[in-house]
VEXKOL-627043 format. One record per residue (C-alpha): residue number from 0; x, y, z. Coordinates in steps of 0.05 Angstrom, whole numbers, plus 5000, padded with zeros to 4 digits. Example, Ala and Ser with C-alpha at 12.3 -4.5 7.8 and 13.67 -1.06 7.14 Angstrom:
<atoms>
+-----+------+------+------+
! num !   c1 !   c2 !   c3 !
+-----+------+------+------+
!   0 ! 5246 ! 4910 ! 5156 !
!   1 ! 5273 ! 4979 ! 5143 !
+-----+------+------+------+
</atoms>
This chain:
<atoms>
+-----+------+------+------+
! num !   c1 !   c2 !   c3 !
+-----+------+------+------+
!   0 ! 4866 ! 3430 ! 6140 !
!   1 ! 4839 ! 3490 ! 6189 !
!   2 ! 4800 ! 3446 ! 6217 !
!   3 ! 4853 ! 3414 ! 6255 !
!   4 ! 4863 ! 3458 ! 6312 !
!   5 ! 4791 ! 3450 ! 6342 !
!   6 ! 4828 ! 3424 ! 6402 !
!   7 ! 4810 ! 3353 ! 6410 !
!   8 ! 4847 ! 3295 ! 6448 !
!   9 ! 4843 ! 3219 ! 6452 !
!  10 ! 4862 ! 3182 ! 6512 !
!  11 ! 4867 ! 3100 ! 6503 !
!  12 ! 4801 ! 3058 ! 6516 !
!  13 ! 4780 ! 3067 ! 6592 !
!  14 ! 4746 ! 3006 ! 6623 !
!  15 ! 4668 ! 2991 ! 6609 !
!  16 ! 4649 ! 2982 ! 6672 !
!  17 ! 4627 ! 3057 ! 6682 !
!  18 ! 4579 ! 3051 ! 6629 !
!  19 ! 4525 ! 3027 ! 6665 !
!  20 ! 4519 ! 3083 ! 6705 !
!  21 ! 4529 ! 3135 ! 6648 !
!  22 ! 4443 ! 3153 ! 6637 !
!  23 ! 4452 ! 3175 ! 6710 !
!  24 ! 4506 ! 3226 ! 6694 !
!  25 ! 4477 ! 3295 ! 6679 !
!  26 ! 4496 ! 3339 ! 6619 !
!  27 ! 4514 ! 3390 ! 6655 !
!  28 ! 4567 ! 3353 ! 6694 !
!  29 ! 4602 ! 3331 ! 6629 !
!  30 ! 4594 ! 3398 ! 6607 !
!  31 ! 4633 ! 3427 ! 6673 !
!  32 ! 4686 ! 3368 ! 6666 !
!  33 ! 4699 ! 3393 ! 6592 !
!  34 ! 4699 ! 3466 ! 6599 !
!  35 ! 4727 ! 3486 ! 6669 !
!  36 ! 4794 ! 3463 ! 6664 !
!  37 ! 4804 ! 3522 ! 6610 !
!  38 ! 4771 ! 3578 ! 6647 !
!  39 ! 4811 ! 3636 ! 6660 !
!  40 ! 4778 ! 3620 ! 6724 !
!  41 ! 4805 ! 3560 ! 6736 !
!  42 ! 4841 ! 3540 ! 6804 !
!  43 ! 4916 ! 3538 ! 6794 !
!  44 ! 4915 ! 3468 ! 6823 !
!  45 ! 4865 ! 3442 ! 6771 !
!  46 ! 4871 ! 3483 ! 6711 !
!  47 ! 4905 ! 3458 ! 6647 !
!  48 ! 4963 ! 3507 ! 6632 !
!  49 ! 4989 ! 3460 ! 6584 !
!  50 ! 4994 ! 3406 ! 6538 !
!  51 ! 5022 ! 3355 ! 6484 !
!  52 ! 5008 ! 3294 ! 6447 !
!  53 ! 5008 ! 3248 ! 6387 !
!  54 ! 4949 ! 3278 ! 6335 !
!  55 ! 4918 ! 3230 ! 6279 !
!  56 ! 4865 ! 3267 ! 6227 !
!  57 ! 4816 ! 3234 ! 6180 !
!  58 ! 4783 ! 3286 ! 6130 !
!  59 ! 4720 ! 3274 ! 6087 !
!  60 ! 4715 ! 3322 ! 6024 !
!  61 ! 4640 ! 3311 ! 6015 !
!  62 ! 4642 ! 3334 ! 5942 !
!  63 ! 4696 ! 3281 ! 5925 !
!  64 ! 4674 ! 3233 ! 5971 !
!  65 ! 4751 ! 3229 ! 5988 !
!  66 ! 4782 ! 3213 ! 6056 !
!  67 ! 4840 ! 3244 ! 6079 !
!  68 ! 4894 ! 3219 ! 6132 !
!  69 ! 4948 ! 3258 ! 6178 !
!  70 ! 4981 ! 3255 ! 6234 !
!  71 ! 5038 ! 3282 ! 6272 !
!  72 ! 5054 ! 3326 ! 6351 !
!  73 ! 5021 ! 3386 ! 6377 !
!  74 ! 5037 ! 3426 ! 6434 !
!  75 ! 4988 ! 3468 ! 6472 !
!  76 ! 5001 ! 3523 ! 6524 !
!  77 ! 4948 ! 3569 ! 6559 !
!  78 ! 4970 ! 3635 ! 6573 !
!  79 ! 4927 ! 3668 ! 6634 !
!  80 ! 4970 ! 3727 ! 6650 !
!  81 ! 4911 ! 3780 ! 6628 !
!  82 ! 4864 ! 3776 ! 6685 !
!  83 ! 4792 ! 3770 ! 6666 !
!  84 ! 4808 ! 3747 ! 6590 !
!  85 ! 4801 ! 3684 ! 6555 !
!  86 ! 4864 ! 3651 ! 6561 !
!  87 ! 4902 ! 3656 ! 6505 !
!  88 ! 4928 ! 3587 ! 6469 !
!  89 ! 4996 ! 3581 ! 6449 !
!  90 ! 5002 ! 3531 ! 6391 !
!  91 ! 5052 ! 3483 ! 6359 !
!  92 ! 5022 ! 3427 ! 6299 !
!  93 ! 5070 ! 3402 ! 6270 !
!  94 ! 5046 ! 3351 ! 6211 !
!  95 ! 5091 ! 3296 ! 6186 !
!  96 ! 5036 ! 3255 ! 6141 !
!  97 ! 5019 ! 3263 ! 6093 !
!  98 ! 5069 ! 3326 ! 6082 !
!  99 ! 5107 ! 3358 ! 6132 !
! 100 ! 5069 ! 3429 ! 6146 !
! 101 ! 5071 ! 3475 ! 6205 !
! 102 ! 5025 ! 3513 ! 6252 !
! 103 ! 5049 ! 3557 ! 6302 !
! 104 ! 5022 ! 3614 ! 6346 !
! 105 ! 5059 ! 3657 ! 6403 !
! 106 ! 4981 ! 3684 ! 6415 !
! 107 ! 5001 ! 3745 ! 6373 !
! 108 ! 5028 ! 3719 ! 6314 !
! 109 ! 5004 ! 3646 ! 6266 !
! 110 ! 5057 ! 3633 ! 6220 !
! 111 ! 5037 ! 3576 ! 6169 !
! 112 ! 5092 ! 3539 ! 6139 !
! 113 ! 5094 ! 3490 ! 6080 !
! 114 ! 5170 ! 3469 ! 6066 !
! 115 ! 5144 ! 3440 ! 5993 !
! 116 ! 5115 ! 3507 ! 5983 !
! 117 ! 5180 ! 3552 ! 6008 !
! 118 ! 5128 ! 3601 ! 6033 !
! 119 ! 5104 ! 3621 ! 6106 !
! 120 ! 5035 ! 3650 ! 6113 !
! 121 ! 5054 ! 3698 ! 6175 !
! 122 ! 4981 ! 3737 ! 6203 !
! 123 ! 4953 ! 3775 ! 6260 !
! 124 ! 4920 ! 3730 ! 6313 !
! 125 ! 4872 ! 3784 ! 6330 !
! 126 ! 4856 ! 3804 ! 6263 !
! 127 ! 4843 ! 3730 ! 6248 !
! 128 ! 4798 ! 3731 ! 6305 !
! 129 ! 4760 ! 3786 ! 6294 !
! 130 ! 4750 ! 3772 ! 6219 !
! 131 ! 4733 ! 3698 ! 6223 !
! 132 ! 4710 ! 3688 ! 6294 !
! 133 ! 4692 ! 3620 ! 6283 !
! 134 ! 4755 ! 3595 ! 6240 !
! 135 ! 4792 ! 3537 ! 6280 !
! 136 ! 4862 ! 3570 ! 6283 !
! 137 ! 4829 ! 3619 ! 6335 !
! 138 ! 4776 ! 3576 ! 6363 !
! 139 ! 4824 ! 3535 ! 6429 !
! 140 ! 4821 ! 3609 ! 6464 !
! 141 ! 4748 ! 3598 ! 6475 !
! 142 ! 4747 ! 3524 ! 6497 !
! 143 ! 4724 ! 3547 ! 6566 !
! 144 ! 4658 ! 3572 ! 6537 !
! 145 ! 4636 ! 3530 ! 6495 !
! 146 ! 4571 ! 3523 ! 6524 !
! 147 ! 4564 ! 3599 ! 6514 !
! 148 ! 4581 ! 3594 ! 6440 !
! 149 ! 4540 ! 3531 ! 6427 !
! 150 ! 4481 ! 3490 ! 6445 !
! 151 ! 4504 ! 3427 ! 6475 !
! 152 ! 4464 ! 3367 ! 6471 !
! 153 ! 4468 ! 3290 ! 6483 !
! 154 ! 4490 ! 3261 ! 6413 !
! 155 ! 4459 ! 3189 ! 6400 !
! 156 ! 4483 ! 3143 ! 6426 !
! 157 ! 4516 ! 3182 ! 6485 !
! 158 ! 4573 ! 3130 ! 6500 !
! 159 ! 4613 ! 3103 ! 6460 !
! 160 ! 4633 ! 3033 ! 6472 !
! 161 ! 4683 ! 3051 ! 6533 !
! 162 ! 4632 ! 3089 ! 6574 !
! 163 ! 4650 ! 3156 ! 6544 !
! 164 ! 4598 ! 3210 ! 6534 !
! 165 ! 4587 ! 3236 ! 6463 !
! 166 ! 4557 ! 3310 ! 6458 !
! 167 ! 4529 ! 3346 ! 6401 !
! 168 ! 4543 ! 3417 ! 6395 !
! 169 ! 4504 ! 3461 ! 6347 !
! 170 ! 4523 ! 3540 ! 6343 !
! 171 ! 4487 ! 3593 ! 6379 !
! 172 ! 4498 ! 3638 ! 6321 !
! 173 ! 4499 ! 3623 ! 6239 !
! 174 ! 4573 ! 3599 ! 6225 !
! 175 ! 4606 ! 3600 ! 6155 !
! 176 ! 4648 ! 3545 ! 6177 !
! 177 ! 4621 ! 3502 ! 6235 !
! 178 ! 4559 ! 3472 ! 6220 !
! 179 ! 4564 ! 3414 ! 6286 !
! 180 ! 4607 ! 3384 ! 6317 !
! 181 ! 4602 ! 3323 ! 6366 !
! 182 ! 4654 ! 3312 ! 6419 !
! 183 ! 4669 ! 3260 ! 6461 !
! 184 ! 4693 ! 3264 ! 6542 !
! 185 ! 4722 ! 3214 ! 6583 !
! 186 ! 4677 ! 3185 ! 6634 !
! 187 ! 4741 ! 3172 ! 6679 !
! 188 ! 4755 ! 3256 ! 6674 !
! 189 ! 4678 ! 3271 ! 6694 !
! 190 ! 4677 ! 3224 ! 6752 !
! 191 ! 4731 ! 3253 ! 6780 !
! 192 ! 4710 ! 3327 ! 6767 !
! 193 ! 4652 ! 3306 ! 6807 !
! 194 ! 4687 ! 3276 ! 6857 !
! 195 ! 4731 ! 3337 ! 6876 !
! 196 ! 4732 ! 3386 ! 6826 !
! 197 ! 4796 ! 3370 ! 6789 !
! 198 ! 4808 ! 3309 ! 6735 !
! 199 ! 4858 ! 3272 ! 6769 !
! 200 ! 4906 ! 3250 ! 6707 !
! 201 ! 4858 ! 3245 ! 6653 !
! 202 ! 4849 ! 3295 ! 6595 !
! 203 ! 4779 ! 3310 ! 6590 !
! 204 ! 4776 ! 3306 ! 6513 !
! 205 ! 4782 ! 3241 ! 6474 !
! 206 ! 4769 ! 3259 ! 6404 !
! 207 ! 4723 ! 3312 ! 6364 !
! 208 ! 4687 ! 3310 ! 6292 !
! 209 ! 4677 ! 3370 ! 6253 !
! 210 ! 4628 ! 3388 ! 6202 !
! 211 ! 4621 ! 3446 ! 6165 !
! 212 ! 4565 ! 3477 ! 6122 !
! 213 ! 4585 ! 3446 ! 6059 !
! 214 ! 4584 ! 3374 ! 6093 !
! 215 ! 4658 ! 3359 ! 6091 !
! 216 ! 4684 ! 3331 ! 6170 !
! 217 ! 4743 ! 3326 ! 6201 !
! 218 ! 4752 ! 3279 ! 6255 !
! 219 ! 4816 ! 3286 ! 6307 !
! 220 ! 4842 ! 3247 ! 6364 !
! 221 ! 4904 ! 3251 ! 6408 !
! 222 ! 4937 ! 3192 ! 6443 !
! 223 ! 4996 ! 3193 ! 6489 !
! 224 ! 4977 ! 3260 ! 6525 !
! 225 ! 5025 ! 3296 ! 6570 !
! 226 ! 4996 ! 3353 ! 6609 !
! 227 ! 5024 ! 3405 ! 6658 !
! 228 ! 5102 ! 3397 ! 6635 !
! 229 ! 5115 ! 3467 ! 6637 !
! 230 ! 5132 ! 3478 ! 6557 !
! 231 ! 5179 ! 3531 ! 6545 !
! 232 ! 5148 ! 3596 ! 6515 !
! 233 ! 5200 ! 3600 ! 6463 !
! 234 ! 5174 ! 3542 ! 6432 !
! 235 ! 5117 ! 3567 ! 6396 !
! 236 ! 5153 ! 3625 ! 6361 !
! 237 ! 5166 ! 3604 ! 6296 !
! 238 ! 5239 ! 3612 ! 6263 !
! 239 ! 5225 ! 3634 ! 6194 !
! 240 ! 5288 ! 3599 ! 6147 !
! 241 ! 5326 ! 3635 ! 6105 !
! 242 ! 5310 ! 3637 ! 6022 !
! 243 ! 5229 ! 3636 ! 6052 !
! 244 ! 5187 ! 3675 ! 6026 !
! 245 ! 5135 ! 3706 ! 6066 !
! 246 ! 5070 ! 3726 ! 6062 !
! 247 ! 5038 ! 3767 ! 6104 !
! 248 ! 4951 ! 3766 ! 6082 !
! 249 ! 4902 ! 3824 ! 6110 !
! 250 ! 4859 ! 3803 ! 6155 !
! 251 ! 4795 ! 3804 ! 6088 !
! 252 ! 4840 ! 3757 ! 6054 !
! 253 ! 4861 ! 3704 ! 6110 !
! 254 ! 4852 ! 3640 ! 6089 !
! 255 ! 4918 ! 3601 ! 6101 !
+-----+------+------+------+
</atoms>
């Protein structure tokens, strides 16, 4: 389930007709498309300050050779008030399927709720970050490096059969829970980053698969994508309810 906030969003299927051109496009233009709207660099005008959309998951236990389903409504919000710092991400999933769970972050605080459970994990975000640099709840801060943190290659194929491009990522450093993971970008957001710089009104991620060392994946996309709409900060401060109990791990023991 930690898997699930390697940010990754799915826009509908764009038009094939760019597809013929896609062995032209460069890797490190999709590269730029994907990772420089989340710079703390980023132009005011062009930068992604926030976000929200629909979210379907499929899991694979490899041991079990099971597949697991979710879905549900996340809301994303970049905070680039500390100049020179990695914007931090403000996060709200909220899971309805297949049992209503919560994950929230104010960028300080994660807060993990499970209503069947009556218990809310609440943890450090730093301390999270710092013990388990790689672990997903922590990883949306760094989506404007990526090509720091990884090697970034062309998967095979690289389209997929609307013209996007599919890359392979591989970490630059040994990870106890990323082993690859291949993302895809819409063509439509890289044509128009090198057009003018900016993405016009298309996300720049359509989905993302996950794999970790043991071999188990996790596959996400996001449909109906709203970005830039301002979202209040007090919405991703959680509300603990009363009779909860809470737990409150050190950062050794985080595990949610």
């Amino acid at each position: 389930m930690k898997r699930l906030l390697f940010l990754t969003l799915c826009l509908f299927l764009v038009s094939p007709v760019f597809t013929a051109q896609a062995k032209d496009v460069p890797l490190d233009a999709v590269i730029a498309a994907l990772e420089s709207p989340f710079k703390s660099s980023a132009d005011p005008a062009q930068a992604i300050a926030d976000f929200e959309a629909l979210f379907f998951q499929e899991s694979r236990i490899a041991s079990l050779d099971r597949i697991q389903s979710g879905e549900g409504k996340v809301m994303v919000k970049f905070d680039r008030s500390t100049a020179g710092q990695n914007p931090k991400a403000l996060f709200r999933w909220e899971y309805t399927r297949p049992t209503t769970q919560e994950f929230v972050s104010n960028g300080r605080t994660i807060w993990v709720y499970i209503p069947d459970n009556r218990q809310v994990i609440e943890s450090d975000i730093e301390a999270a970050a710092e013990s388990r640099p790689d672990d997903p709840l922590t990883f949306l801060t760094g989506l404007g490096n990526l090509s720091r943190d990884f090697v970034i290659r062309w998967a095979e194929p690289r389209t997929d059969a609307g013209g996007n491009f599919i890359l392979d990522l591989q970490p630059r450093r040994p990870s106890p829970m990323i082993q690859s993971m291949r993302l895809v970008v819409v063509q439509q957001a890289v044509q128009a980053h090198g057009q003018n710089g900016g993405l016009g009104k298309f996300f720049p991620l359509r989905s993302s698969t996950v794999v970790d060392p043991s071999g188990n994946s996790t596959n996400i996309e996001f449909r109906e994508v709203k970005m830039n709409r301002g979202l209040a900060d007090h919405l991703f401060t959680f509300e603990i309810p009363q009779g909860v109990e809470v737990l409150r791990p050190s950062a050794s023991t985080m595990g949610y």
